[in-house]
C-alpha positions in Angstrom: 0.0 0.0 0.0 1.6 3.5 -0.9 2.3 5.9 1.8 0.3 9.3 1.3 2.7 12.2 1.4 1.5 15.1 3.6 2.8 18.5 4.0 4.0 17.4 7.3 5.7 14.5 6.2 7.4 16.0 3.3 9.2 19.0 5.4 9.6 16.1 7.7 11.7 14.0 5.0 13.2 17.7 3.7 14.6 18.2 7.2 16.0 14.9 7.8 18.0 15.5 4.3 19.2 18.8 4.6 20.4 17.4 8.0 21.7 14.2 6.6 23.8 16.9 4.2 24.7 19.2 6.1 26.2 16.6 8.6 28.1 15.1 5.6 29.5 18.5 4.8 30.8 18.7 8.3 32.2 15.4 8.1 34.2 16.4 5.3 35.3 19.3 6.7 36.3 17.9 10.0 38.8 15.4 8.0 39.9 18.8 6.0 40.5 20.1 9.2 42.5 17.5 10.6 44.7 16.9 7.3 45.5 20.6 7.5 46.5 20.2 11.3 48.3 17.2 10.0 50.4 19.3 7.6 51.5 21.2 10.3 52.7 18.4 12.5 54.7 17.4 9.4 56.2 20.9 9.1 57.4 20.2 12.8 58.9 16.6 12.2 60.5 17.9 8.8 62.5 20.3 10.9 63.4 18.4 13.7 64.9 16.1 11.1 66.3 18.1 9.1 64.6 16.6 6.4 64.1 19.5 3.5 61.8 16.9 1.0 59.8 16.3 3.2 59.3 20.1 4.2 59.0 21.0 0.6 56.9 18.5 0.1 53.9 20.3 2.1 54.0 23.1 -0.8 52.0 23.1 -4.1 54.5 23.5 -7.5 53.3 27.6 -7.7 53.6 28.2 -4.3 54.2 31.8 -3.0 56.2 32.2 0.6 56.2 35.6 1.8 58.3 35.6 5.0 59.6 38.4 7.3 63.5 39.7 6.4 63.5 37.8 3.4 62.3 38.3 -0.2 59.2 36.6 -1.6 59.7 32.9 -3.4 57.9 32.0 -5.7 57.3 28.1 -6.4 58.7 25.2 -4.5 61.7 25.5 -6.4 63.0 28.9 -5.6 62.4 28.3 -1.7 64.3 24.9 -2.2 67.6 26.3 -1.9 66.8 28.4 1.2 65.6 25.3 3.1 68.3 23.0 2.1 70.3 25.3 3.7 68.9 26.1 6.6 68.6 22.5 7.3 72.1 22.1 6.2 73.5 24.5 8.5 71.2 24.7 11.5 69.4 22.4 14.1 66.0 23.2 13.8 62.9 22.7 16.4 59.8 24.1 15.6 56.1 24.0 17.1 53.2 25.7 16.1 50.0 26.7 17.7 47.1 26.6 15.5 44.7 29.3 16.0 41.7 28.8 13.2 41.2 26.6 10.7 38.5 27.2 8.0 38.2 24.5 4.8 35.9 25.8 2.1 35.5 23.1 -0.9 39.0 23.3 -2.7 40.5 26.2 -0.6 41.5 27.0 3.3 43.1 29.1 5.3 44.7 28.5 8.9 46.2 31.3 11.0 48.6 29.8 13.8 52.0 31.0 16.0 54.7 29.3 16.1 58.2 29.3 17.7 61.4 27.8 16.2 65.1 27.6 17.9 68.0 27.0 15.6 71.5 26.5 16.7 74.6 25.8 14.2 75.3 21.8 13.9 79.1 23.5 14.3 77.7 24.4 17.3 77.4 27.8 19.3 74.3 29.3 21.0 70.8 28.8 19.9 68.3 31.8 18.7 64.7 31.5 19.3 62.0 33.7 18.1 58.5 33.6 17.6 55.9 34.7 15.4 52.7 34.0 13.3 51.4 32.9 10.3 48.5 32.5 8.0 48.8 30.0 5.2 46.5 29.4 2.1 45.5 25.5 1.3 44.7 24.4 -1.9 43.1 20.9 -2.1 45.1 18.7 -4.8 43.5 16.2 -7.0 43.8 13.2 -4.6 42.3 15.1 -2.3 45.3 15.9 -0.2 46.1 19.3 1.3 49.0 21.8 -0.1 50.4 25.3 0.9 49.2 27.6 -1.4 50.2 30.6 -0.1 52.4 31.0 3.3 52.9 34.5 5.2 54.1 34.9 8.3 56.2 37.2 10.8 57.8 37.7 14.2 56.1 38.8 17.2 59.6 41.4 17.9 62.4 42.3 16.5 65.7 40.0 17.0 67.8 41.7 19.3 71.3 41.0 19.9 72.4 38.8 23.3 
């Protein structure tokens, strides 16, 4: 026997969709959220290892890092050489704290502090500063999670010890 649909059962069934979508959306968000934070955690381990592939690997091809004291790089390949040698040279630990994260179909943005120490593998004393950043995602076609766009700064001005 068919089941008579009534105004009250139709914004019933409505409901229950736009609920059933909207809690799919947030699903998918929530695991955007969390790859993000992932990327972050992998930022962390690349420079505690020293490892500058793994670090550039976190970057789309056309990515643009605009950084405090240093000029603007423009694709993975022209920041290479900068990390291979800070990683070269230095001892790096860094942490951040992330402060929002917002994923929005095939873009997000995430604005964090961090704080980084570095000390010579020569040795010699260590420098520590800290800072923020906002960063630009750009969803790639396996669905994984790239920096687009990087921009961050210090909190204050290094000042000689």
């Amino acid at each position: 026997m068919r089941k008579s649909v009534t105004l009250k059962n139709y914004f019933g069934y409505r409901d229950n969709l736009l609920s059933f979508v909207i809690s799919c959306q947030k699903q998918d968000t929530v695991a955007d959220i969390a790859a993000i934070n992932e990327l972050y955690k992998q930022a962390t381990l690349a420079c505690s290892t020293g490892d500058a592939e793994l670090y550039l690997s976190l970057f789309t091809e056309d990515a643009v890092v605009m950084a405090t004291e240093f000029p603007s790089y423009y694709g993975k390949e022209e920041l290479r050489p900068t990390i291979e040698g800070v990683f070269d040279m230095f001892n790096v630990a860094l942490s951040y704290t992330v402060d929002k994260v917002e994923a929005h179909g095939d873009w997000a943005f995430a604005s964090s502090s961090f704080q980084y120490s570095m000390t010579l593998k020569e040795g010699g004393e260590t420098t520590t500063r800290a800072g923020k950043e906002l960063d630009i995602f750009k969803k790639q076609t396996d669905g994984s999670w790239k920096i687009y766009i990087e921009c961050w700064n210090y909190d204050a001005s290094l000042k000689a010890e």
